[in-house]
N, C-alpha and C positions, 0 to 999 in steps of 0.2 A: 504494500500500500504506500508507505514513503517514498519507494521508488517512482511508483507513478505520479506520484505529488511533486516529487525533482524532477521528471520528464515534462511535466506540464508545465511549469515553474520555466524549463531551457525553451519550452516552444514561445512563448509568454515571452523571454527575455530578447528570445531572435529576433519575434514581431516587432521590437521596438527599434531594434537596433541596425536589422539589416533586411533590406526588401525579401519577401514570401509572396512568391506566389499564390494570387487570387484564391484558386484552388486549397490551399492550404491553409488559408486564415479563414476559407469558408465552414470548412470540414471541423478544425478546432471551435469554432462557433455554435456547430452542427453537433458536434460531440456535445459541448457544454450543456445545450439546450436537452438531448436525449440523458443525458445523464440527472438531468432537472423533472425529465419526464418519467424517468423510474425511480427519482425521492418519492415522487407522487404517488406512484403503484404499488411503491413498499409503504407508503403511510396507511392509504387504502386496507392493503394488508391488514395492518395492525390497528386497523379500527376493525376488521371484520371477521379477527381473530384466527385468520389464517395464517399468517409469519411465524415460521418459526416450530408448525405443530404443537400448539402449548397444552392443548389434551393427550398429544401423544407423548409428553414429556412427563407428566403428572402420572401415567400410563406407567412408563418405565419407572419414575421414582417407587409407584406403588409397586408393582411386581418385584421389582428388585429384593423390598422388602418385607414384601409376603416371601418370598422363596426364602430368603434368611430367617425369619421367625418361624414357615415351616419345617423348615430342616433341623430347627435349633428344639421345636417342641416335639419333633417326632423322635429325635435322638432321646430328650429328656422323659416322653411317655414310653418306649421300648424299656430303657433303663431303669423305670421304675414296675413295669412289668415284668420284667427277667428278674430284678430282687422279690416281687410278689413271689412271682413260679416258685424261685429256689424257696423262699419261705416256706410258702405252702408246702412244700417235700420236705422239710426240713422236720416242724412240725407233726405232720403226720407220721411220720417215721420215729420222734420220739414219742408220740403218745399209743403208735405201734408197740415199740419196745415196754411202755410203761403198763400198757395194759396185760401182754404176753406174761410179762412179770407177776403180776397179781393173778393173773385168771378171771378177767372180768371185763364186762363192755362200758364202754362211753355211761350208757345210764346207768352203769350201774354206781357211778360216782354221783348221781344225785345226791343231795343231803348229807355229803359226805366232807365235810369241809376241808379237812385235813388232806385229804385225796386230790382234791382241786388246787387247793396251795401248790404242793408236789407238783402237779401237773405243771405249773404256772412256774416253777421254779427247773422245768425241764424244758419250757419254752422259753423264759426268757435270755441263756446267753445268745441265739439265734434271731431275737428281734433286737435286741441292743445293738449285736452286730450290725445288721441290716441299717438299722434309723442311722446309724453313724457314718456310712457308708453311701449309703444312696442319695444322699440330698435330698431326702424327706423331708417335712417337717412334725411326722408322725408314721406309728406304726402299729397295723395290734392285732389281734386274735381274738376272736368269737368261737367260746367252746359249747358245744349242745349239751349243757348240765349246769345244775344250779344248786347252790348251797341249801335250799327250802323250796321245797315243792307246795307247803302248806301254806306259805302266805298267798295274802291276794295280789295275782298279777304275777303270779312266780311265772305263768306260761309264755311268757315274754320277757324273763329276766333272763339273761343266762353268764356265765361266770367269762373271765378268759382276762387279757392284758391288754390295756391301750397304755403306751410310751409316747410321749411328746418330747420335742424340741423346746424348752424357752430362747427366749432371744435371738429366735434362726434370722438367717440373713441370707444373701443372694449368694453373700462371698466363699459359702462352705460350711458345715455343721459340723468341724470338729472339736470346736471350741465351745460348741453350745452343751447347757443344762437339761438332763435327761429328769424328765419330770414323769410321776403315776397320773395317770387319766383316771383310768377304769385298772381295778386289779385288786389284790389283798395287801392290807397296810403291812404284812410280815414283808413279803417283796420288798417294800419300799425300804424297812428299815435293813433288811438282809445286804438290799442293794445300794442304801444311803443315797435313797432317792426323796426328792420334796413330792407333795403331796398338791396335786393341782387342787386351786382353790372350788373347783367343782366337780372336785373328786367325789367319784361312786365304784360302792364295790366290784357291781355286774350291771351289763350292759342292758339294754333297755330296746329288746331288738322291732319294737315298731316305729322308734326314729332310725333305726339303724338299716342303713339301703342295703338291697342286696339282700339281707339273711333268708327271709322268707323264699325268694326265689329259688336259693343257692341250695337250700337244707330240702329242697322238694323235687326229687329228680322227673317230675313229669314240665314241673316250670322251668328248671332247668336248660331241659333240653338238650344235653350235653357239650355246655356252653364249659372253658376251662375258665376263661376271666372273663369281666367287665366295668366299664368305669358310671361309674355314678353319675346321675347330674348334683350340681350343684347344691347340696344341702346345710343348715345353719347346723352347728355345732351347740349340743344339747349344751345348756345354762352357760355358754358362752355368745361374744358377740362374734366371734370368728365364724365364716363361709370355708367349706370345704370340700373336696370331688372324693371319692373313695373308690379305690382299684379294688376289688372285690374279688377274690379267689376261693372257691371251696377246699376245704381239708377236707383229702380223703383217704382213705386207710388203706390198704393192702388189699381188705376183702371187700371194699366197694364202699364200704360205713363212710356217712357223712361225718364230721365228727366237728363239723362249723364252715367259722369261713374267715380269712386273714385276709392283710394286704396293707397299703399304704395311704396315706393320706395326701394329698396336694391343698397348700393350704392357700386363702386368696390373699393373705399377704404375703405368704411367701412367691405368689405368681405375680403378686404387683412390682416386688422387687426385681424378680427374675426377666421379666418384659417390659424394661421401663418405656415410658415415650422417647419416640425418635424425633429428634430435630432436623425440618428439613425447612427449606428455603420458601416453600408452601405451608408450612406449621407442624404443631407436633402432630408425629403418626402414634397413632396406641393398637396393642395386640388384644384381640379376642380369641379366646376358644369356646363352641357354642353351636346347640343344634342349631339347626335350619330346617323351616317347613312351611308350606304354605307362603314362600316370598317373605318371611319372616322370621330376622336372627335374634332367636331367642337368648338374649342377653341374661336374663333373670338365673338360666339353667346351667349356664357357663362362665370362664375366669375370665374376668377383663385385665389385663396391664397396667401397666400406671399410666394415668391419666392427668398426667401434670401436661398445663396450656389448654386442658381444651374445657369440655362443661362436660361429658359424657359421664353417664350416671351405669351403674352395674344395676338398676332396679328397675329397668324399665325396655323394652322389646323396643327392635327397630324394624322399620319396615325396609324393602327392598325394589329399587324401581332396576333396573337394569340399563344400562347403557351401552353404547357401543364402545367406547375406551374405558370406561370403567362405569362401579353401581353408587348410585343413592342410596344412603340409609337415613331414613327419618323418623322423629318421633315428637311428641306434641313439645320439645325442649327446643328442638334444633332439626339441622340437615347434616348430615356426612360426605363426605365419597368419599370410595376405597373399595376394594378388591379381596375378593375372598377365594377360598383353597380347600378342598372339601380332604377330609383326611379319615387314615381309618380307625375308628376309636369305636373297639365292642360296646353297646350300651344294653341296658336291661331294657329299654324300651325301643330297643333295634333304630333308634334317630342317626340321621344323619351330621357330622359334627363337620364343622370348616372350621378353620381360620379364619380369621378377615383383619387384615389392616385399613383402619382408619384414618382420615384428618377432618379438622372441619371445614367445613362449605364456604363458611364467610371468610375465616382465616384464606383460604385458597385463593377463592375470590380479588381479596383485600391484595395478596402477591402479586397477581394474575393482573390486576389493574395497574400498582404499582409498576410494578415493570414494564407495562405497557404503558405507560404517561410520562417512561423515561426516554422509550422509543419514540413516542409522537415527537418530544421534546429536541431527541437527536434528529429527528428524519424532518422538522419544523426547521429545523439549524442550517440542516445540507440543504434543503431547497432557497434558504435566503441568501445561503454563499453561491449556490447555481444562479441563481437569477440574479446578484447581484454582478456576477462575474459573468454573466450572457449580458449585459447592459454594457458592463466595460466595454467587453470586446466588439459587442457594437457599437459603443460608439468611437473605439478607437480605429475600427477598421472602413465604417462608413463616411465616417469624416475626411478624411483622406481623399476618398474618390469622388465627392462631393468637392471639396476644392480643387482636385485635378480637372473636375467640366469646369469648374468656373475659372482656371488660368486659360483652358481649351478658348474656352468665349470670351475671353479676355485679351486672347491672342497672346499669352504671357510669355514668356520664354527660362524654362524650368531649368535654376542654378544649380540645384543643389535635390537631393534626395527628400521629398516630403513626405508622397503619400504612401512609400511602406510598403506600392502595392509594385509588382515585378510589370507586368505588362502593363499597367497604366502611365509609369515611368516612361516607358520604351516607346508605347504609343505618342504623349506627352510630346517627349524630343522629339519623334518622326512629325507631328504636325506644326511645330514650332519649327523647325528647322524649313519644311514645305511653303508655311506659309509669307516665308521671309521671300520664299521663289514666287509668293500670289498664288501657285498651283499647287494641286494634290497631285501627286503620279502615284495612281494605283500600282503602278508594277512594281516603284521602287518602295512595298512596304517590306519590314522584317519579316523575316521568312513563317518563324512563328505568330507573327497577325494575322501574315497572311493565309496560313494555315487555320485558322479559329475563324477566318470569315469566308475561305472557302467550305469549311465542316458547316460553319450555320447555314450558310445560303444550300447547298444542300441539304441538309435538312428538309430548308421549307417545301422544297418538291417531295418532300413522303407526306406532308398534313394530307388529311380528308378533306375534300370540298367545303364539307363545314369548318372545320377546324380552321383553316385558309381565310374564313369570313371572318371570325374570331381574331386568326393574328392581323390580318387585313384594318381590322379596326383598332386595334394599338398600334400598327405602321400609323393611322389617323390623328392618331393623339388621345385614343377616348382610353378613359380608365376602368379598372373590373365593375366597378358599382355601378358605372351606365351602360356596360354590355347590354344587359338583363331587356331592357327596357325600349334598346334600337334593337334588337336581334331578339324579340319577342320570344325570351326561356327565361325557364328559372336561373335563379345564381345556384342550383348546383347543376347544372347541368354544364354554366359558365366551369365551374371548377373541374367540372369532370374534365371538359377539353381542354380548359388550363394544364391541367395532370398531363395529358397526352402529347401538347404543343412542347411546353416542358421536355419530357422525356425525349421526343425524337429531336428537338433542336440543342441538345444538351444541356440546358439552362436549369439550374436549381430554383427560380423563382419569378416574380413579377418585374423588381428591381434589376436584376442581371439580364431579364430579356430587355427592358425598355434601354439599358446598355448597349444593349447590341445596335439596335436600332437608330439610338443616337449615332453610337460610332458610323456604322454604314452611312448615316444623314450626312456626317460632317466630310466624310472620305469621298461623298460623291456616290457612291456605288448601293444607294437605295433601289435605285431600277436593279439590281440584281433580283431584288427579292419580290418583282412580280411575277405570277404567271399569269 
């Protein structure tokens, strides 16, 4: 680009300094003007939102990073699946061995309290492991047996271990405090563990997702896992998903169901908002149905810069570069990723990265009222700099007719222009003799007035009436009116006369015509 700006800059510096050919100060004039004509088509552009693809940009930003939040949650939901598997084996194989040992089933540790600690004390070095290891922020075991069959509500109670994280963080859980949920206070104090402030001994499995399905091999359906939707965390105010796996025994016996927990702050930490140059993006994980991302059922991201709420569903318009999502708060766009997450209600779950609509918007204008601003700028240096050059190249030839009619006799180098120069001295010099001698013109005059008068022998009969009446002296606006057409029909032959007499315009024809006047040799151009 500054190359070209020094090029134009030396054409500019020659113009002044040493004669150019007509041709050549016409064509940088020519230029200037078409370059003034495409500030125009690019501003146009950028009013009508075509410049630049600025949906297919917002396109790419978004996919970009749905494929990274995809990749990043499908590696993190595998890996909290494969620590559930191993669990679930782990587990069933010690409460294999522990039963083998005694001679006796799962129920038959009903009411048996002492039996159940035991048990809970042979599962848990294998879920401590695990929470410490997997970037959970919880982990736990649902056993089918319960310390009291006689109270009310025992048919729903049932014994087994929930382990929490305190104080998890995005950055790693090995620094964090291993806390009792659900489990026996002997555990805690065997294992010098704190006692969550809404701590219970045994689980309470009609808030608890999953068991009911898991423990009923017809609802089942030989399902190995599945992930939860989103449910509140019993006398907490924590939101949690649970990966749900059956414990099963050697001989088929259910004998519950384990697995891990995904907590929503720990997903808010782990998917924070992305900063982009359109606003923050934030991650969702969430069914979808009916054109409808069910947010309430799935983990939202952090949601720092925008207004997006995890309480409330968005709806889904569809677009061609990317989707709307709206809801009575606000509008979104962003692009979503369907992925494959077993659920107990066989839902379809995506991803979708998000931004907001106005924020985007608000970008999308900005930037584009920097464009107008620049493309406003280059048109006043085009058109300020098409004025120059006209008027430093018309003035010129403009006093070159009036030394002509002045009979002046040309000292020195004025009008800049090469053949007006040349012409100039050949009639100053002629008319010192009173006579023109056509024969004795420069070779190249004479060459530009033998091309034009040839020429006029290709016009069409009409076209010939046309040049016929500026040989007269009339100008374009009274064609119309003696030659009974419209003026475009005037322009049309204008175009045509033009072309085949090589003339770029009105002013360089009425040139010619002068010059042949002055030289005598206007009867050339009758037929």
């Amino acid at each position: 680009m500054i190359k070209k700006i020094k090029e134009l800059g030396q054409i500019i510096y020659l113009a002044r300094k040493k004669n150019i050919p007509m041709r050549k100060k016409l064509m940088l004039y020519l230029c200037t003007m078409v370059m003034a004509g495409l500030g125009i088509v690019c501003l146009l552009l950028v009013l009508t939102r075509n410049l630049f693809g600025t949906h297919k940009q917002i396109q790419d930003v978004l996919q970009m990073q749905l494929d990274s939040s995809t990749a990043q949650m499908q590696e993190d939901l595998e890996q909290y699946t494969g620590y559930g598997l191993s669990l679930s084996g782990q587990i069933s194989q010690n409460i294999d061995n522990q039963l083998k040992n005694n001679a006796k089933k799962l129920t038959d540790y009903n009411d048996d309290q002492e039996a159940l600690i035991e048990l809970q004390r042979q599962i848990y070095p294998e879920m401590n492991t695990t929470i410490q290891i997997c970037r959970s922020s919880g982990v736990y075991a649902v056993l089918d047996a319960t310390v009291n069959t006689k109270i009310s509500g025992s048919e729903k109670s049932r014994s087994g271990l929930y382990l929490r994280l305190k104080n998890v963080t995005n950055t790693g859980n090995l620094m964090a405090e291993t806390i009792l949920f659900r489990g026996s206070p002997d555990i805690a104090r065997e294992k010098e563990l704190e006692l969550h402030n809404r701590w219970n001994l045994e689980f309470n499995t009609d808030v608890m997702p999953g068991y009911r399905t898991l423990v009923d091999e017809k609802k089942r359906k030989g399902m190995s896992y599945f992930w939860s939707e989103k449910t509140s965390l019993t006398g907490t105010w924590e939101d949690v998903m649970f990966l749900c796996v059956p414990i099963i025994g050697n001989s088929g016996d259910i004998y519950g169901q384990c697995g891990v927990e995904l907590n929503s702050m720990y997903f808010n930490q782990n998917y924070t908002a992305v900063d982009s140059k359109y606003g923050s993006m934030v991650t969702i994980l969430a069914p979808v149905s009916d054109q409808i991302l069910e947010v309430q059922k799935g983990m939202t991201g952090s949601t720092d810069g925008t207004w997006l709420q995890s309480v409330e569903d968005l709806k889904i318009n569809h677009k061609k570069y990317y989707n709307e999502y709206f809801s009575g708060q606000g509008e979104f766009i962003g692009l979503q990723k369907e992925i494959q997450i077993p659920g107990e209600k066989e839902d379809r779950w995506v991803v979708a990265v998000l931004l907001p609509k106005d924020k985007w918007q608000a970008s999308v204008w900005r930037n584009r009222n920097y464009m107008m601003l620049a493309g406003i700028g280059f048109l006043v240096v085009m058109f300020f700099l098409a004025n120059h050059l006209s008027q430093r190249f018309v003035k010129p030839i403009l006093r070159g007719f009036s030394d002509i009619v002045g009979n002046k006799e040309l000292l020195r180098n004025e009008s800049g222009i090469e053949e007006l120069e040349e012409l100039l001295r050949f009639t100053g010099e002629q008319k010192k003799n009173e006579k023109i001698h056509t024969q004795s013109l420069p070779p190249n005059i004479e060459e530009l007035f033998t091309r034009f008068a040839l020429g006029v022998y290709t016009l069409t009969k009409t076209e010939y009436i046309i040049f016929h009446y500026y040989m007269e002296g009339y100008e374009i606006a009274q064609i119309p009116e003696i030659a009974f057409i419209s003026m475009s029909t005037v322009k049309k032959h204008n175009r045509n006369i033009y072309e085949k007499l090589k003339v770029s315009s009105y002013n360089e024809l009425m040139l010619y015509l002068d010059l042949f006047e002055r030289c005598g040799r206007i009867s050339e151009l009758e037929r």
